[in-house]
NUDO-311769 format. One line per 5 residues: number of its first residue (from 1); their letters; for each residue x, y, z of C-alpha. Coordinates in nm, 2 decimals, padded with zeros to 4 digits. Last residue first. Layout:
residues N
NUM = A = X/Y/Z | ...
END
This chain:
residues 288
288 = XXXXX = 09.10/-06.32/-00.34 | 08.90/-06.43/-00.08 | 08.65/-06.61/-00.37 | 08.92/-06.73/-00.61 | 09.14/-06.86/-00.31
283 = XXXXX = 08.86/-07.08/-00.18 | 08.78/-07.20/-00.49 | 09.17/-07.34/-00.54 | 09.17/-07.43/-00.20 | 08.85/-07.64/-00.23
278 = XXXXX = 09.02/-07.81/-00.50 | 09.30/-07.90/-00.28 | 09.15/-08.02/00.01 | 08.95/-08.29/-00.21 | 08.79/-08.54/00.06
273 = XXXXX = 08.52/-08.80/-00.04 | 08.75/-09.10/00.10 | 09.08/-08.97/00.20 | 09.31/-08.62/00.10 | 09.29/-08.43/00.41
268 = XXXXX = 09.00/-08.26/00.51 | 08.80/-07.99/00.31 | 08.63/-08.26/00.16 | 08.47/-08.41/00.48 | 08.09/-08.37/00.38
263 = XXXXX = 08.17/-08.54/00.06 | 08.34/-08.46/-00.27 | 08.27/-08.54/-00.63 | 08.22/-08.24/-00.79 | 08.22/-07.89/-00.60
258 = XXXXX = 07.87/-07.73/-00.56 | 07.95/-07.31/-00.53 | 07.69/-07.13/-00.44 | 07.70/-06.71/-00.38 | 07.56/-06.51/-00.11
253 = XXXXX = 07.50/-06.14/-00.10 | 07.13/-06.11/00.10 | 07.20/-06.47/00.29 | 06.84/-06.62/00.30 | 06.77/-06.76/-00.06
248 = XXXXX = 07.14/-06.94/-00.05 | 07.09/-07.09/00.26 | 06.80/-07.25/00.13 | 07.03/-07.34/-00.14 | 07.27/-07.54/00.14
243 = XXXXX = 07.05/-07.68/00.37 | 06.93/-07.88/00.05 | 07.33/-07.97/00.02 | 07.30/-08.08/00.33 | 06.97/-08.21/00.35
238 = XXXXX = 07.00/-08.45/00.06 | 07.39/-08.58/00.22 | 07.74/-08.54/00.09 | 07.86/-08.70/-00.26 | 07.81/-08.34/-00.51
233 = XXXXX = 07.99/-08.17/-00.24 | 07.87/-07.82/-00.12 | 07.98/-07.49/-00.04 | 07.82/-07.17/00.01 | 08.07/-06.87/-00.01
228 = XXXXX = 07.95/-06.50/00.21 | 07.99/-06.14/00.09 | 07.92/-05.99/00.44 | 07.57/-05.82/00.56 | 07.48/-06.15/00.76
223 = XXXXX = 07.14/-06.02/00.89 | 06.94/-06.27/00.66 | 07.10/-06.54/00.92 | 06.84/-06.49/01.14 | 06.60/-06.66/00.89
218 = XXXXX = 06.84/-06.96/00.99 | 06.70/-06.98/01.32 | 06.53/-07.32/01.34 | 06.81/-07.49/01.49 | 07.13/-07.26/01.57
213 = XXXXX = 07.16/-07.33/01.93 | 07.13/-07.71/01.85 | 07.45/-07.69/01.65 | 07.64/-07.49/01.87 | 07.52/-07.80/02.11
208 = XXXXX = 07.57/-08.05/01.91 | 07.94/-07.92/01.83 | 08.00/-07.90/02.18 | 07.92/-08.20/02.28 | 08.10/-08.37/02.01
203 = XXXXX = 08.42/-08.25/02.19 | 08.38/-08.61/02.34 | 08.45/-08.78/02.07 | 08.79/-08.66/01.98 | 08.99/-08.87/02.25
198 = XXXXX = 08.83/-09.16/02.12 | 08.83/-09.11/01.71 | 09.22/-09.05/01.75 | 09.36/-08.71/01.69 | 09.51/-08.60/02.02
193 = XXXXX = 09.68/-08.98/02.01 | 09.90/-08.82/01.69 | 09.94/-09.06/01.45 | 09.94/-09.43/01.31 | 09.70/-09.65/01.38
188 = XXXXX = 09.67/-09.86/01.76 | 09.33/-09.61/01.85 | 09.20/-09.62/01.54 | 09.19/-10.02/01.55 | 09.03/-09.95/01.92
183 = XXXXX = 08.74/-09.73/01.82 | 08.65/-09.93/01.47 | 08.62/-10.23/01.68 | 08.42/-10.06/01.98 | 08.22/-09.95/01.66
178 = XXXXX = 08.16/-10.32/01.56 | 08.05/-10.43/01.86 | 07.79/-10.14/01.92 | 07.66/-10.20/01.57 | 07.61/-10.52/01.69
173 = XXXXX = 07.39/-10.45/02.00 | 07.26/-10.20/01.83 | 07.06/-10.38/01.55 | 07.15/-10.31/01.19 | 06.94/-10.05/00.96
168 = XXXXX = 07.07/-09.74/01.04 | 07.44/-09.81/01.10 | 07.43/-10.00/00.79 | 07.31/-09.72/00.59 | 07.56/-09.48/00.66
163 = XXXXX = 07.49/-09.22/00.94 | 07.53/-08.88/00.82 | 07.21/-08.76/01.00 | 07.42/-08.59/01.27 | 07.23/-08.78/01.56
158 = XXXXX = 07.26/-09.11/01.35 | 07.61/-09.04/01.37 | 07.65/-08.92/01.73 | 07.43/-09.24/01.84 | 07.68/-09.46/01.66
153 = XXXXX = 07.97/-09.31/01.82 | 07.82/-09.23/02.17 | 07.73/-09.57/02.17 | 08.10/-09.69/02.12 | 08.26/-09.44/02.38
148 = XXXXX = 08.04/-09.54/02.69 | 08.18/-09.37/02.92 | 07.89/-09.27/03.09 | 07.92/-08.90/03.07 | 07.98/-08.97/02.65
143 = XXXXX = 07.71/-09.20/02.66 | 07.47/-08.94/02.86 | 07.53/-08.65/02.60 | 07.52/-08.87/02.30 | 07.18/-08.98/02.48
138 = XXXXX = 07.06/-08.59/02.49 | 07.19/-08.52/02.13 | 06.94/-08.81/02.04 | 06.65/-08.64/02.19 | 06.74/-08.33/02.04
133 = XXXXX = 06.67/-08.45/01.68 | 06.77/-08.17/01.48 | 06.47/-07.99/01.31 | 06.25/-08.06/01.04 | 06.46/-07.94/00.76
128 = XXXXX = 06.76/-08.00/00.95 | 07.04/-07.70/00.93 | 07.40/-07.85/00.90 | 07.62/-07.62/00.81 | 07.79/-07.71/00.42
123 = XXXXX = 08.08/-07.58/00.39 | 08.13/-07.21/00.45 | 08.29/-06.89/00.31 | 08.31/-06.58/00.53 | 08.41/-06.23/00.45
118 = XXXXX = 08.53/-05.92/00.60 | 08.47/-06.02/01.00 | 08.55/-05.74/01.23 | 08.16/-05.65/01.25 | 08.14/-05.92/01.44
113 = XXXXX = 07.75/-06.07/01.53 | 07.60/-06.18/01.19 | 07.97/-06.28/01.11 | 07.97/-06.50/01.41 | 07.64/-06.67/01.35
108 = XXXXX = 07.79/-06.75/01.05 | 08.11/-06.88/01.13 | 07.96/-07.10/01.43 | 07.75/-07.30/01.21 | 08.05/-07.35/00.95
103 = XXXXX = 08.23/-07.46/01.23 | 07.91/-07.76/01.32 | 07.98/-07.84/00.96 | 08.34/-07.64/00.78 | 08.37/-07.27/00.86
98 = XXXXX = 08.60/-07.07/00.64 | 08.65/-06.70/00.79 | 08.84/-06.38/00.69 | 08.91/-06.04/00.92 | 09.24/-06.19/01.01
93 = XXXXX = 09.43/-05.89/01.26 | 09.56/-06.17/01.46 | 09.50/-06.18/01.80 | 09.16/-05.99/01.74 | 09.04/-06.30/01.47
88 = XXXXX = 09.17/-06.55/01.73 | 08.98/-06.40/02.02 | 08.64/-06.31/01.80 | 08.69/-06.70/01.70 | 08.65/-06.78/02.13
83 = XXXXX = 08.37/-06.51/02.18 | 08.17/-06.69/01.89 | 08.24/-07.05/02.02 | 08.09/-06.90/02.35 | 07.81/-06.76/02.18
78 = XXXXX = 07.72/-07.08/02.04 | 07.64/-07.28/02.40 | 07.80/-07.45/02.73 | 07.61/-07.44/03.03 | 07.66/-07.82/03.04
73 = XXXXX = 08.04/-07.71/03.05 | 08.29/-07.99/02.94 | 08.66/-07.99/03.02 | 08.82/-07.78/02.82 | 09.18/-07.77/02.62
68 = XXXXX = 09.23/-07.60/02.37 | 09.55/-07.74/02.15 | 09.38/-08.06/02.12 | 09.00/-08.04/02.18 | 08.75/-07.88/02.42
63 = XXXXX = 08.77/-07.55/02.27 | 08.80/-07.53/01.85 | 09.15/-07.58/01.76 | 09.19/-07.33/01.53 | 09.39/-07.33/01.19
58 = XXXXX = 09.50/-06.99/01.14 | 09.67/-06.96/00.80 | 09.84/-06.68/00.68 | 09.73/-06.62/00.30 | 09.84/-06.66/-00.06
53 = XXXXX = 10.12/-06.93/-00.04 | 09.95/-07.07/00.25 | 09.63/-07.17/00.09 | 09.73/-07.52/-00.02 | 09.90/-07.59/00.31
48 = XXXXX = 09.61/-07.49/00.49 | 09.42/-07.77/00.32 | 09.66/-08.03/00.32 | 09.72/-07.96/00.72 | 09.34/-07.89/00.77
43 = XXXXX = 09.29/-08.24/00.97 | 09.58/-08.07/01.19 | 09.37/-07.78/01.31 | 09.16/-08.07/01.47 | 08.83/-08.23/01.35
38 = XXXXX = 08.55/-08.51/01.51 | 08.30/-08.19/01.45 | 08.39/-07.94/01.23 | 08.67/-07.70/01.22 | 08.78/-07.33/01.14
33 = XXXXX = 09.02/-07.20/00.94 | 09.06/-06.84/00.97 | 09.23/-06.68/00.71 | 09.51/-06.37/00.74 | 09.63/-06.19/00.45
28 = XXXXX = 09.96/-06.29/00.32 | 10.21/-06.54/00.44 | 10.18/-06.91/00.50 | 10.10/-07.15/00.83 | 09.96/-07.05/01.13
23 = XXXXX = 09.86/-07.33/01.35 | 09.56/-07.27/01.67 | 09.54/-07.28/02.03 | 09.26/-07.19/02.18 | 09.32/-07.10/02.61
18 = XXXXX = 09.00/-07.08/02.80 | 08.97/-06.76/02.98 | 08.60/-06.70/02.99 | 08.69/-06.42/02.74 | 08.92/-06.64/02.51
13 = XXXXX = 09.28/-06.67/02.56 | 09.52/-06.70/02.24 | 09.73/-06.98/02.08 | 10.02/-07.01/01.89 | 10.19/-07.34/01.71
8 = XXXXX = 10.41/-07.28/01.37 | 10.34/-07.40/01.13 | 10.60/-07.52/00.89 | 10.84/-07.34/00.67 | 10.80/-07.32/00.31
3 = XXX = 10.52/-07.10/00.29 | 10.76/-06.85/00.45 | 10.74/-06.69/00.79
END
């Protein structure tokens, strides 16, 4: 394969047998891609395409969306995520990682527990200072069963702490009507119906979750022997980028790199706070 030619679609089974697809895209060394919550492998297109003249691509679809289909486990939790990168990285001989959010979560825990992993860069995984609020996971977790797709946005925001103001200041029942809105315009857009905001909602469960597994445990993290990359954007959240240097203090061979300009979604494709070239360009520096 060329960088020219586009990616193609492979996929590998995971040890509880669910299938994870993922793209690979490029030639060189292999690189994991891995996604957030409210992501595909596809959100990684500008991204991947970036890094493909210097590595092989392997944009996952994490389980439970897309190309890796899942229907929801309640007994769900990180080391499944784990088990299912372990899969792609022993499919493929890639021993590097980039985890973006609730992926970036699951990258480190996985290079504290595979030794097959070289090196891992990460953007910004969400620890809370004071602990993520579980009892707003729990109603994401009920809207979602309910149906009730709107809710489930809203809540999922203020559960992630990335709500914008509005949504934390303006009464539900209107924030409610405005994200049905936002739900059904983005469901008449332009593109694949895997990637609209209503058939990816649901994954959030899983990203909580991973998420939620993690909370409180970063001094665990101080077993990740690997060279590791900390991103940040200059745009995304206090406790993000706060997350960020205590991360910093705890990983024994960490660097920090704070990239100007760019939000919590810079990695994605170019849009609002989003840069996926410049994070290539520091991602090749530090793989490289």
């Amino acid at each position: 394969m060329t960088t020219e030619d586009p990616p193609t679609h492979e996929h590998v089974t995971s040890r509880d047998g669910t299938r994870i697809g993922y793209l690979r895209q490029g030639e060189g060394p292999g690189l994991v891609l891995v996604q957030g919550a409210m992501g595909t492998a596809e959100h990684y297109s500008q991204l991947a395409t970036a890094l493909a003249p210097h590595f092989t691509v392997l944009s996952v679809d994490r389980r439970g969306r897309a190309s890796s289909p899942r229907p929801w486990d309640s007994s769900h939790h990180i080391a499944r995520d784990v088990e299912d990168l372990d899969a792609v990285l022993a499919g493929t001989g890639a021993i590097r990682v980039f985890g973006l959010s609730s992926g970036a979560v699951i990258t480190l825990e996985a290079a504290r527990t595979l030794p097959r992993i070289s090196q891992v860069a990460v953007y910004e995984p969400p620890f809370y200072p004071e602990g993520i609020n579980r009892d707003l996971i729990a109603q994401v977790h009920d809207e979602i069963a309910r149906g009730d797709l709107p809710s489930a946005l809203i809540t999922s925001l203020l559960a992630a702490g990335t709500a914008p103001a509005p949504v934390r200041v303006l009464p539900r029942p209107l924030l409610r009507v405005l994200a049905a809105v936002v739900l059904t315009a983005d469901a008449h857009a332009p593109g694949p119906a895997h990637m609209t905001l209503r058939r990816l909602l649901p994954g959030n469960r899983y990203d909580f979750t991973a998420v939620a597994d993690m909370d409180g445990k970063m001094a665990t993290l101080a077993a990740v022997a690997q060279p590791v990359l900390l991103l940040s954007g200059t745009k995304s959240p206090a406790f993000l980028r706060r997350a960020v240097r205590t991360l910093l203090d705890v990983l024994p061979r960490a660097e920090h790199v704070e990239l100007e300009g760019l939000s919590h979604s810079g990695p994605w494709n170019t849009g609002r706070g989003s840069r996926p070239e410049f994070v290539a360009s520091t991602l090749r520096n530090f793989f490289a």
